[in-house]
C-alpha positions in Angstrom: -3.2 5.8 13.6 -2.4 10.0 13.4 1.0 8.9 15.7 2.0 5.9 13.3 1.8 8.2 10.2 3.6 10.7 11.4 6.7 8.5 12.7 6.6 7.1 9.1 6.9 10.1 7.4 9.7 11.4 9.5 11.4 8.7 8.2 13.3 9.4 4.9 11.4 7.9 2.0 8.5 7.1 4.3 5.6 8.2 3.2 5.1 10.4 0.4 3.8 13.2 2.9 5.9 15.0 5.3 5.2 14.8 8.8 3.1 18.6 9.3 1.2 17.0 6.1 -0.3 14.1 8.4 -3.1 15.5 9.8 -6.2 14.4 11.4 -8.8 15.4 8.3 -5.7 13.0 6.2 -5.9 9.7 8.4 -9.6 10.3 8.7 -10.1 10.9 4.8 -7.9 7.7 3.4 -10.1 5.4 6.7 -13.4 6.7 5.7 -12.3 5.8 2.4 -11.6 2.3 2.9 -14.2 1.5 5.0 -16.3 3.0 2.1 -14.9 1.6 -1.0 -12.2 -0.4 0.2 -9.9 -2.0 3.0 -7.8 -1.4 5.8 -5.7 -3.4 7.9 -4.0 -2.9 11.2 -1.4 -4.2 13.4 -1.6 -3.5 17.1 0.8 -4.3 20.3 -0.3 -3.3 23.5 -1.6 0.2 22.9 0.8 1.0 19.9 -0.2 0.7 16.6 2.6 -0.5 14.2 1.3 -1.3 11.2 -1.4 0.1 9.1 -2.8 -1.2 5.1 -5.5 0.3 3.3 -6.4 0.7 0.3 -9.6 1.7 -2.2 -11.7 1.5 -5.3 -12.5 4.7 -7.0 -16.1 6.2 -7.2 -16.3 6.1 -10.6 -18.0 2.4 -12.0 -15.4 2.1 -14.9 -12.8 1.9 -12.0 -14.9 -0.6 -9.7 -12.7 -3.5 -10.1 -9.5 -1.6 -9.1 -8.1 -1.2 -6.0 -6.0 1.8 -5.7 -4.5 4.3 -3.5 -3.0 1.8 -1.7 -0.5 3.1 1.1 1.2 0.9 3.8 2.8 2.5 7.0 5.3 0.4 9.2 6.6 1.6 12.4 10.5 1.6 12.4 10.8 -0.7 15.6 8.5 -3.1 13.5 10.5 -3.2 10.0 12.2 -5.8 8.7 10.1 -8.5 11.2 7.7 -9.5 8.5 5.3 -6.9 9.6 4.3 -5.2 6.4 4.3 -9.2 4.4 1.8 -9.9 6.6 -0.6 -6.7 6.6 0.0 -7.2 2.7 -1.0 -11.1 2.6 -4.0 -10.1 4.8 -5.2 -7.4 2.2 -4.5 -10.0 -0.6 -6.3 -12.5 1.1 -9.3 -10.6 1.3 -9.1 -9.6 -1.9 -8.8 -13.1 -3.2 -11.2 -14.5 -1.2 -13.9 -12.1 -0.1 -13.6 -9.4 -2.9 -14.0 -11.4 -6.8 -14.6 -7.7 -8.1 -11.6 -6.8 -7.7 -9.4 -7.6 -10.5 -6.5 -5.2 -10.0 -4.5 -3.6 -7.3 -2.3 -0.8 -7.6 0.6 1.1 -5.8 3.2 3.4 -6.4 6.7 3.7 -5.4 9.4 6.0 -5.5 12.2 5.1 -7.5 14.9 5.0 -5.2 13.0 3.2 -2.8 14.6 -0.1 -4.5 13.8 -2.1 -1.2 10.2 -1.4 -1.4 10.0 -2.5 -5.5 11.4 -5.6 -4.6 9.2 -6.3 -2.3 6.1 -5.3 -4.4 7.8 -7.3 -6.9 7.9 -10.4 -4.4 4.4 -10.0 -3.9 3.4 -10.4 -7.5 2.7 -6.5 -8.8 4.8 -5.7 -11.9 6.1 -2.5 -12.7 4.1 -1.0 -15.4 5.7 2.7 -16.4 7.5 5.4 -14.8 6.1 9.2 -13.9 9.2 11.0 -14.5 10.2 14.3 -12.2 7.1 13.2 -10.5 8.5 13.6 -6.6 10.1 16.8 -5.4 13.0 16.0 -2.8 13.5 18.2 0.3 16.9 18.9 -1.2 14.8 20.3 -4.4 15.7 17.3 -6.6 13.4 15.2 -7.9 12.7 11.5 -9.5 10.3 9.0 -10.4 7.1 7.1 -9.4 7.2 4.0 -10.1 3.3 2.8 -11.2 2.8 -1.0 -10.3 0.1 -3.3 -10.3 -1.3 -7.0 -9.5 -3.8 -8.6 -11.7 -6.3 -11.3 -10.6 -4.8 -14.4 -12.7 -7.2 -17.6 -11.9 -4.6 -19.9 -13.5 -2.0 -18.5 -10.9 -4.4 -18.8 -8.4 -5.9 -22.0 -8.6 -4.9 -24.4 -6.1 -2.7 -21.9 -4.3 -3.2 -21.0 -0.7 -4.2 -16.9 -0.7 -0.9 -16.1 0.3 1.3 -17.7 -1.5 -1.3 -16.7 -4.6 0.2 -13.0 -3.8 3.1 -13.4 -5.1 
């Protein structure tokens, strides 16, 4: 998992973190975390992990029905194969089916990362506001998060399969 987060973020617009920012105490923090309060997902070929999804509810009760700090990591080799749709249907799934508490899910996304929004968007979350100046560049610039959620809807959900209820 440590190698799969740190090919990400060597990747421009991968991860929010930098590679030297993907540490041990870091994968071990967001896992114990999900396994905790939340999810995680994985995606494994041979002895190479490609894909990770995980994501989790706050500690505070008045945030119990949201699940937040939701990150997705793709290997490069694995993008653009349907990879990251799936690991996000399988987290939606469970949250349809297996997790009635939850009644929100959140993300954030740079702004520039148009490709990722769109795919959010395909998925069913809606943009809901933008943290201006929020990200600081390696060139010293800096631009928007993009705050976006999806919101338990039975009327969109009933009679859909879980997947297709995603989006």
């Amino acid at each position: 998992m440590l190698e799969l987060y740190r090919r990400v973020a060597r990747m421009p617009g991968g991860l929010a973190r930098l590679e030297d920012e993907v540490s041990h105490g870091y994968v071990e923090g967001f896992l114990n975390s999900a396994l905790e309060r939340g999810m995680s997902f994985v995606a494994v070929s041979g002895d190479r992990v490609l894909g990770e999804i995980h994501a989790c509810s706050p500690s505070l009760y008045c945030f119990a029905h949201v699940l937040g700090d939701l990150t997705i990591a793709v290997d490069l080799a694995a993008q653009g194969q349907g990879l990251g749709r799936a690991l996000f249907a399988r987290l939606m799934r469970e949250v349809i089916d297996e997790r009635p508490d939850i009644e929100r899910v959140e993300l954030i996304a740079r702004e520039t990362n148009v490709r990722a929004i769109r795919f959010y968007e395909s998925l069913g979350f809606e943009r809901e506001g933008l943290f201006r100046q929020r990200i600081r560049n390696l060139d010293g610039s800096v631009e928007a998060d993009v705050p976006m959620a999806w919101i338990r809807d039975p009327e969109r959900l009933a009679g859909k399969a879980p997947d297709e209820a995603a989006g």
